[in-house]
N, C-alpha and C positions, 0 to 999 in steps of 0.2 A: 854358249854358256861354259865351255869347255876353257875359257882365257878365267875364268874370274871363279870365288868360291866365297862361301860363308866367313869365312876367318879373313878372309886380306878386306872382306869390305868394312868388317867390325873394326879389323884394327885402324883402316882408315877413318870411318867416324870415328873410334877415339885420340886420334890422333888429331883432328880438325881444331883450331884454332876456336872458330864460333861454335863447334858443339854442332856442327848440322850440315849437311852437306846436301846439294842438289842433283838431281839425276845427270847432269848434263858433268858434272865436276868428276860425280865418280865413275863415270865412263871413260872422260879423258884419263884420270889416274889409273885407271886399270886397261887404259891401251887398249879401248875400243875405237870399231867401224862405224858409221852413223847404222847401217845397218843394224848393228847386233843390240843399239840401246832399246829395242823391243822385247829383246829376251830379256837385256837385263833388267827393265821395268817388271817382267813376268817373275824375274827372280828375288826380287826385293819386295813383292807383292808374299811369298810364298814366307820371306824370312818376318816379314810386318805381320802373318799368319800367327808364325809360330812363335812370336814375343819377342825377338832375338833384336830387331829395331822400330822404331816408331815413326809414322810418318805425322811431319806435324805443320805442314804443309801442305796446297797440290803440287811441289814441287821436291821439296825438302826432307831429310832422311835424318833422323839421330838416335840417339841408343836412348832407349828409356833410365836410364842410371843419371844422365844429362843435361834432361829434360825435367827430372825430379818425379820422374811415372817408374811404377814397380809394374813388374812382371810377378804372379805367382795364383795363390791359388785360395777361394774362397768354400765359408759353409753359411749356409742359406736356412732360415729358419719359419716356421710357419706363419707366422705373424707377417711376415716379409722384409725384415733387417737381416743381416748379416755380418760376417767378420772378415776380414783380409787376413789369413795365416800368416805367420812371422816365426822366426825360430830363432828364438834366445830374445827376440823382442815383442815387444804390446802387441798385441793382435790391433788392426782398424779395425773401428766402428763403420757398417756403412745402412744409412737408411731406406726404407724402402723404396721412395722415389729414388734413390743413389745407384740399385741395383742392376736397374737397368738388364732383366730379365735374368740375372746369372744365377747358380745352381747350384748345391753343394757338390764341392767335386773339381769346378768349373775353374779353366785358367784364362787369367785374367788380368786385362793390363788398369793400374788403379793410380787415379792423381788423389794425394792428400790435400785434405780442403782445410781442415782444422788441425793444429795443434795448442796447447794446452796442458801446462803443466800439473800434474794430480790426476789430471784425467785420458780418458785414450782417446787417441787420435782421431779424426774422419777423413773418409776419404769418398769417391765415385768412381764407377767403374765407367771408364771410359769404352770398352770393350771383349767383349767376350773371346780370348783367343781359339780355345778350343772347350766343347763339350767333355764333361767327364764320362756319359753314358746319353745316350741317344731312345735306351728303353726304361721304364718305371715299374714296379708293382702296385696294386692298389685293389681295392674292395669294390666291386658294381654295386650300383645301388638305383634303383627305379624309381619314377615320380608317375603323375599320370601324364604328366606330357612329355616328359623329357628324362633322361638317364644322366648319372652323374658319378664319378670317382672317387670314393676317400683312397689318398695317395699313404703308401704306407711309409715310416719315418714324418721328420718335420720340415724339409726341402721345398716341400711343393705348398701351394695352397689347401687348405681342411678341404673342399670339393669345388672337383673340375669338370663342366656339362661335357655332355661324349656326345658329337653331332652324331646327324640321323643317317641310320646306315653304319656308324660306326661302331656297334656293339659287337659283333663277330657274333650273336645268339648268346651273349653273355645277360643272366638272372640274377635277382637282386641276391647278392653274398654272397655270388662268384668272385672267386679271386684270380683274377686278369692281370696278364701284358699290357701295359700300351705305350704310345708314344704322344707328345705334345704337338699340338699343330695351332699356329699363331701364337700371338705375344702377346704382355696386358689384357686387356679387359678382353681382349678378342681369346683369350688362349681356351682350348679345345682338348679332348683326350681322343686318340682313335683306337678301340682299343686293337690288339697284335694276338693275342692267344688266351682261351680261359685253359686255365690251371685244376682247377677247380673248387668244390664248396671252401669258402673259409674257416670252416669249425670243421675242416675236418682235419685231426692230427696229423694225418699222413701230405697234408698240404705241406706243412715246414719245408721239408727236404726239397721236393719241387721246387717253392721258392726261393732258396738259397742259390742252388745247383742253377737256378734261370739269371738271378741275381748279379749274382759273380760269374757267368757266359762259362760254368763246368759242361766241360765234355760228357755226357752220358755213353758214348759210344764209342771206337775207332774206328776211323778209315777203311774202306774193303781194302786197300791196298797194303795197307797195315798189318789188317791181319791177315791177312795171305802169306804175307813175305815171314808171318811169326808161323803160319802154321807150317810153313816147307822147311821150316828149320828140322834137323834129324834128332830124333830122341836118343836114340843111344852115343855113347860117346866113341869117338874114333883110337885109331893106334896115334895120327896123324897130332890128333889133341892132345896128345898124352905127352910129348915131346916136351923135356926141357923141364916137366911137370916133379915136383918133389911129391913122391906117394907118402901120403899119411892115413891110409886107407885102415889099418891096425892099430892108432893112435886112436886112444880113447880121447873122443869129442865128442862135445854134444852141444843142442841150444836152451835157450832161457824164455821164452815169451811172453808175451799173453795170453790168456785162456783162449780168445779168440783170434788171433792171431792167423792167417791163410798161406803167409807167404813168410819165409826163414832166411833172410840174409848174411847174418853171424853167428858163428859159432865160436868157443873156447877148449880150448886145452888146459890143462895147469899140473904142474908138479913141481915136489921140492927137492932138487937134486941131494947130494949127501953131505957137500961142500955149504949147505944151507941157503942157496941163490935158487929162483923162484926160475922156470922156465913155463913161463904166459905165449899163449900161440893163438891169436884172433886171426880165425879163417872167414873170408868173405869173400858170398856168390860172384862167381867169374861170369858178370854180364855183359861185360864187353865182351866176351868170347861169342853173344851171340847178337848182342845188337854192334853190329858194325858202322861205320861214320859212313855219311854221304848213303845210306839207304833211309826207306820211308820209316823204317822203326824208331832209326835217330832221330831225324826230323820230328817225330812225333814225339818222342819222348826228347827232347830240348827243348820243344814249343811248349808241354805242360809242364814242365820244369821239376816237379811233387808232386807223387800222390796226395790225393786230400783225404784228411777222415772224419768223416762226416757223422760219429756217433756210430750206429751198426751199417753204415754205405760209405763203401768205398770208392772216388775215383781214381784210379792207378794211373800211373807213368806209362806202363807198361803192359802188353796184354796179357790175359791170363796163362797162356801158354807161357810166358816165359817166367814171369811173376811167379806163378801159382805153381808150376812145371817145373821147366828144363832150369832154371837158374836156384828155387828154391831149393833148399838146403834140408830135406826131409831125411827123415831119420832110416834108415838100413839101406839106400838111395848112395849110387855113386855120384859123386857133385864135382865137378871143377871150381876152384877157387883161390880166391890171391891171399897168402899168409904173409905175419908178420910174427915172427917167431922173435923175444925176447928173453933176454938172459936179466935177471932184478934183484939186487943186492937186498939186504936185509933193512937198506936205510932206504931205498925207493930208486932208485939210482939203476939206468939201464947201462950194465955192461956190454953186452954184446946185441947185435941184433941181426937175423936174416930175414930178407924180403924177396919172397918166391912165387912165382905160379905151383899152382897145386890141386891135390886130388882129393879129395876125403871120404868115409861115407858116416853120416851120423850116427853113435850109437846111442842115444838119446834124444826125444825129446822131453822139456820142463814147460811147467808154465812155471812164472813169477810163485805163485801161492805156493804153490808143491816145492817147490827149490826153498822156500822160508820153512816148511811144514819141516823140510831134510835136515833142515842148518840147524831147526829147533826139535830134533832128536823125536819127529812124528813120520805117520808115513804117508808118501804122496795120497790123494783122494780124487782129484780129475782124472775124467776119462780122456783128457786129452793128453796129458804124462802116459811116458810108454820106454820102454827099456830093450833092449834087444833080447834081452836074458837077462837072470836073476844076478850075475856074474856083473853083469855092466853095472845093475842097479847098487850091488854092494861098491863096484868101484867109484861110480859118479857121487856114493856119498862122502866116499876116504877126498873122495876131489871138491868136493862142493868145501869142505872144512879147512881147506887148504886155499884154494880162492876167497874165500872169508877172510882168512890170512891176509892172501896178497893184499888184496882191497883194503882196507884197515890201514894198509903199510901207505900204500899208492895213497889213500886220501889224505892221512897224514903230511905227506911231501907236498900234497895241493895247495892244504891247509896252512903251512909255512909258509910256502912263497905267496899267501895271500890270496887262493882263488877262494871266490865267491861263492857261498853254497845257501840258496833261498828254500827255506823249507816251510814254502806257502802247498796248502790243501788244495787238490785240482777235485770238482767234481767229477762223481761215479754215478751215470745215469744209465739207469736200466731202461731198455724201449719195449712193448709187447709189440706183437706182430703188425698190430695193426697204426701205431706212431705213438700209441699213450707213453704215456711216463709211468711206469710203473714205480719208481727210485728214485729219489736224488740223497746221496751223501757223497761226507768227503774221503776222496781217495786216502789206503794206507800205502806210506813210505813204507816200502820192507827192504833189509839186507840185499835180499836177491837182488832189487832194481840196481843197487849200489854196485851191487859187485858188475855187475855187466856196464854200469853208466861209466867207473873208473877204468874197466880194462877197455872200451871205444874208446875213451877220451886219449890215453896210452899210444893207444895203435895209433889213432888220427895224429898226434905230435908226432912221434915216431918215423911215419911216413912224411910226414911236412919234412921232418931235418933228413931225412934219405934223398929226396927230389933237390932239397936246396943245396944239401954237400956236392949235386952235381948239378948245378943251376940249370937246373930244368922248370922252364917257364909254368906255373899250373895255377892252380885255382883256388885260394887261401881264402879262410873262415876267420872273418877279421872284428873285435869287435872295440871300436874306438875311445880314447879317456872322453869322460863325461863333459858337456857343457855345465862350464864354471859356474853363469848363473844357476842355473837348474840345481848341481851339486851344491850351491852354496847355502841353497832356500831348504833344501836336506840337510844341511848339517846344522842351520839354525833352530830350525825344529827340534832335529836331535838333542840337540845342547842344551835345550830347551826341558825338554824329558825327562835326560840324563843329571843336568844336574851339573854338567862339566863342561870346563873348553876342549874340546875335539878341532882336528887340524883345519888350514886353511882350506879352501875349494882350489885357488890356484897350484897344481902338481900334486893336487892329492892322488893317490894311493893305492892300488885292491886293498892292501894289507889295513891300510886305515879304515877304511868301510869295510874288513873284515873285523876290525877290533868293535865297532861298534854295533856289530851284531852280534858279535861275543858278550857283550856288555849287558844286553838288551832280550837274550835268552832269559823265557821260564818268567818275564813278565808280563801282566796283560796286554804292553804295549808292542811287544814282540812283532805281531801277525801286521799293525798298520805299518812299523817301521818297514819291518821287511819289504812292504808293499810299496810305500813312495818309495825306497830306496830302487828298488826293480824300476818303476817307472818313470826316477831321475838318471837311469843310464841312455846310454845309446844304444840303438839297433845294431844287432849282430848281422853283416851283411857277406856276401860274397866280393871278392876284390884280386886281382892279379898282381898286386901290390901289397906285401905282406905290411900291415903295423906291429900284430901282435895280436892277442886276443884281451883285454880287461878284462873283463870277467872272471877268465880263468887264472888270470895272471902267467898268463901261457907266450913266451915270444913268436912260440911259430904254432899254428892250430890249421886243419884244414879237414873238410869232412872225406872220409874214404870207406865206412863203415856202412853204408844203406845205398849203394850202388842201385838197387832192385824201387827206392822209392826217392832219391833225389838224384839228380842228372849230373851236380856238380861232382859227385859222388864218382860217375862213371870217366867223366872224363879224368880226373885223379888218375884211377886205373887206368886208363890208356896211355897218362905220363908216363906211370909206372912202366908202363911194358916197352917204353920205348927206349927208356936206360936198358930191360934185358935183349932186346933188336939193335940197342947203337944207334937208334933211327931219331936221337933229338931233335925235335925241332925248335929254332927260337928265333926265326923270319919275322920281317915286323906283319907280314897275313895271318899268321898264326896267334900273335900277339894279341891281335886285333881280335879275334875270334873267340878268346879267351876270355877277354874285356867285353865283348858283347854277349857270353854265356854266360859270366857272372851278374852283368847288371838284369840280363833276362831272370836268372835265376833268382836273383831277391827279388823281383817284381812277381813274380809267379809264387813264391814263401809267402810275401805280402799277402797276397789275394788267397792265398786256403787259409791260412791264419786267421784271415777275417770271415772267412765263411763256416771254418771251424764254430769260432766264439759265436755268429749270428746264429748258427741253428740251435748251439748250447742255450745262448738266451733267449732263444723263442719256446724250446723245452722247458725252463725255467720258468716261463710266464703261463704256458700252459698249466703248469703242473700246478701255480701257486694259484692257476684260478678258482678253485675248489677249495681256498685257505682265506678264502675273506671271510673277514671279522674274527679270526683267529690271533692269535698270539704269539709273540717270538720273540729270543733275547738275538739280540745283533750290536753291530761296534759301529761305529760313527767310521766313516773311511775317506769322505771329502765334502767340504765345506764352501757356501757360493752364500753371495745377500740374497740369493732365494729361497736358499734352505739349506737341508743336508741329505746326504747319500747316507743309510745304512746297509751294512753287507747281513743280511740272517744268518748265523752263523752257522745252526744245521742244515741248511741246503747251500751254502755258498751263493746265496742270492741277493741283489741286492736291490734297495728299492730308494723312495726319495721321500723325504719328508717337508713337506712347503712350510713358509712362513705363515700363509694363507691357513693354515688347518695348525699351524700354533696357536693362534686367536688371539696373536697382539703384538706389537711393532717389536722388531729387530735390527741391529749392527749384527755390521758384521768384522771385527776386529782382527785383520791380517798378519798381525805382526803376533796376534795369541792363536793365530791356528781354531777361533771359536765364534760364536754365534750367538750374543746377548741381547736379551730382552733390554729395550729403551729404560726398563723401572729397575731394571738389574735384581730380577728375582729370579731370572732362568739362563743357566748357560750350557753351552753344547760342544766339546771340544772335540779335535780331531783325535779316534783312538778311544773315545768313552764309551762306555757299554751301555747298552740300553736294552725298555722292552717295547717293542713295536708292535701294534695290530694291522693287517692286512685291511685295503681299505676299497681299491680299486687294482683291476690289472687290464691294460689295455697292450693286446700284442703289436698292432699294428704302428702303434708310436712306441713301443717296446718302452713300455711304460709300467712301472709296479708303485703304486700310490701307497703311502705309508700314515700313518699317525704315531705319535709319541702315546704309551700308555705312561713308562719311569724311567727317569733319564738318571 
């Protein structure tokens, strides 16, 4: 196998004349033994696995692009039809005889059987390449003869019989593991683990954390190697170190908040230039490469935060400990010391290993309470002395300054600033929801969100003025269609022609939310617009950042909870060692910590939002038959989606519970009655009553009271 490789056989089928080649052909071309056409048969077995080509023969090999068969990836819906995902194009249509057992999730090689113009395409799954998950969640539920599974979401079948022997002692509204065994009418549940009661609140979290395969634990190995690390700090460490140990600094957080990764400095020299100094926990000082801490923290890529549970990167000792940045505590950390003109403009800048000890800790509220001439009130705000506390406030009015200045410069060149409501959910001890409302934007988050954003650029042009190979926070221009169906809308709204989608802009999709401030339709714009861009990813390949309108952007600031974070620092210190590296092994290493890296962002992100929205359905099941004003936020010939606007919640309102036929009008963004006496637009306000909440299809049933 050692003569021949994935890429020389691809480019030979696409090189082929007929589009298809036979085993015997591509063994002569790649200067095979008769021998070794064994292996290769085993090797083109493994690439036919993984989508990469298609065998459409018992003899013959060709690329599915060729052969007119897509490779990609399917969602699977209760009823048993499905979609073939496409991006920037029509989703396939595929029916349930079509499906051929696949799963949401599930990748998948698919021949298109139908097209059709007006309408979406059909296709059949030829074959399942790989499963997207191998375990399910789902409800037990008992009969007198037999046990059966409500699967939770709409992927699987409404219920699936669990053969005999396979219930693990699982009772009816237990909530269970399990896995599928057989196919069609034969398919089976076995179940793998109860969880436990389903009505009980503190189930959510379990399920999530099973869900999405979160770590609950580390490694014994792991923590071993975290707890032999030494608590005090060495002469050894101190080496090379800039002390700023008598530098008033301090942090900013959240009231709950465990672990302190950045801290701030600020003053206004006399000359009237701004000197900003974001210090950040030196964790590479103590998770070193090539040991089990790395390994471990590379492999969960993000802490996740799970509402009041957190799983960390990193163990608590280091996290919580030796790397946290606690207030009257000596810290090792990496600075980025800035000199800030009066127009935003960085004159000077130093980038150091460093010491600190914090005379401060804030939370967010207390840091707003200070800017707004009150005085701190959490018990988690603490001061060294009364001395620090008069100084952090002469500082905090002066960082208010910077910020102001810094966002301004943002605001120019066009970056993006979405001032969408995140919910604030309170939990009691035991998983209830005590709260949902929406969070306040305050000053304080600003001032700390502008000086990260500063440092992280900063550091990007210090690594690339010496082309040091690292890890860039890239976030790409938008797909044309996508952007295009946004500014139609928009135009639509506004009232005006707004730029083309081809080469648009930040700055242009910064004018149109300029535009669109302070009116009802503010909150939906902002929100398609957010969900017409692209994903902000990791890359070793800088683009730029869109969003920000930022050409170089990379994270360097949370070292303690993203991994790409630390490797940065370790660039960093390899310009103060001379020790660059930019070997194509290293390269490689890079590329495959970044794409880890968004795949691991991917997956807490969505475990984030699924326990939010199982919070959410919980909390609203105690709100049926009540009443709520909410805004229209998307539109389907099914119905529509309303978001409630004091819990940030959203639900669905059917055609079905309108009680008379519907269009649905694509080009108006609305929803009208066939006798055209009722219409529903995307962005209208409504009053909705609570009708149904079913968690398990993470489902909130709605009615129209006044549209």
């Amino acid at each position: 196998m050692a003569k021949f490789e994935g890429k020389k056989i691809i480019e030979l089928l696409s090189k082929s004349r007929k589009g298809a080649l036979s085993l015997s052909v591509l063994a002569k071309r790649l200067g095979l033994k008769k021998r070794e056409k064994a292996a290769l048969k085993r090797f083109l077995a493994e690439l036919e696995k993984k989508g990469k080509i298609v065998k459409i023969s018992p003899k013959k090999y060709s690329l599915p692009d060729r052969v007119k068969l897509l490779t990609g990836y399917v969602e699977r819906f209760r009823d048993g039809f499905g979609f073939f995902i496409r991006e920037g194009e029509p989703d396939i249509f595929i029916s349930p005889r079509h499906m051929r057992g696949a799963l949401t999730g599930d990748k998948v090689l698919l021949k298109v059987i139908k097209e059709k113009e007006g309408k979406k395409p059909e296709g059949v799954v030829l074959k399942v390449i790989e499963r997207q998950k191998a375990e399910f969640i789902g409800t037990y539920q008992g009969a007198k003869r037999f046990g059966y599974i409500v699967p939770d979401g709409v992927s699987l079948p409404p219920e699936i019989p669990v053969g005999k022997g396979d219930t693990e002692g699982a009772k009816p509204g237990d909530k269970v593991v399990f896995k599928l065994v057989g196919r069609g009418k034969n398919l089976r549940a076995k179940v793998i683990e109860v969880l436990g009661r389903a009505d009980d609140p503190a189930i959510d979290l379990l399920i999530v954390l099973r869900k999405y395969g979160l770590p609950t634990i580390f490694p014994e190995d792991v923590e071993k190697e975290a707890q032999r690390l030494p608590s005090g700090i060495s002469r050894r460490a101190l080496r090379g170190r800039l002390d700023l140990r008598n530098e008033l600094i301090f942090t900013i957080d959240p009231e709950t908040a465990k672990d302190f990764d950045d801290a701030i400095s600020v003053r206004k020299l006399d000359n009237g230039i701004y000197e900003l100094g974001v210090h950040i926990a030196d964790v590479s000082y103590y998770v070193r490469e090539d040991t089990f801490l790395d390994d471990e923290a590379r492999n969960r890529g993000t802490s996740v935060y799970l509402l009041d549970y957190v799983v960390p990167m990193l163990p608590h000792r280091i996290s919580g400990d030796l790397a946290s940045l606690r207030p009257g505590e000596d810290r090792l950390t990496m600075s980025v010391i800035m000199r800030i003109d009066p127009e935003g403009n960085v004159v000077k800048r130093k980038v150091r290993k460093s010491i600190i000890n914090s005379a401060a800790r804030l939370t967010y509220v207390d840091a707003q309470r200070i800017l707004d001439g009150e005085e701190p009130e959490s018990p988690e705000t603490s001061f060294r002395n009364q001395e620090v506390k008069r100084k952090v406030k002469e500082t905090l009015a002066v960082a208010l300054e910077l910020a102001g200045i810094l966002r301004q410069k943002r605001w120019e060149r066009g970056s993006l600033d979405f001032d969408l409501p995140e919910p604030d959910i309170l939990l009691l001890p035991g998983g209830e929801v005590a709260h949902i409302k929406p969070t306040e934007r305050l000053w304080a988050h600003r001032i700390i969100e502008e000086f990260m954003i500063k440092a992280n650029e900063e550091i990007a042009a210090f690594l690339v003025e010496r082309d040091v190979p690292t890890i860039f926070r890239i976030h790409e221009p938008p797909d044309p269609q996508k952007i295009a169906e946004f500014l139609a809308l928009a135009e639509g709204i506004l009232g005006t022609e707004l730029p083309k989608a081809e080469g648009v802009r930040p700055k242009d999709l910064q004018k149109i939310l300029e535009m669109v401030k302070g009116r009802e339709e503010e909150p939906i714009l902002n929100y398609l617009l957010l969900r017409s861009l692209m994903r902000a990813r990791y890359s070793v390949e800088n683009v730029g950042h869109f969003g920000l309108a930022s050409p170089l952007y990379l994270h360097f600031t949370s070292p303690i909870r993203r991994y790409p974070d630390l490797v940065v620092h370790r660039n960093v210190k390899s310009v103060f060692s001379r020790k660059i590296r930019r070997d194509d092994e290293w390269i490689k290493y890079l590329e495959e910590t970044a794409s880890l890296a968004t795949t691991r962002e991917e997956r807490a992100e969505k475990a984030e939002f699924e326990l939010i929205d199982l919070k959410k359905l919980e909390f609203m099941k105690d709100k049926i038959g009540e009443e709520f004003k909410g805004i229209v936020t998307h539109i389907t010939s099914y119905g529509f989606f309303v978001e409630i606007t004091e819990y940030l919640t959203e639900g669905f309102v059917s055609v079905e519970v309108l009680g008379k036929p519907f269009k649905h009008i694509k080009e108006r963004y609305a929803l009208v009655s066939e006798d055209g006496t009722e219409e529903y637009r995307l962005g209208q306000k409504v009053i909705v009553k609570v009708l149904r909440v079913d968690k398990s299809l993470k489902r909130l049933d709605l009615s129209i009271v006044k549209g």
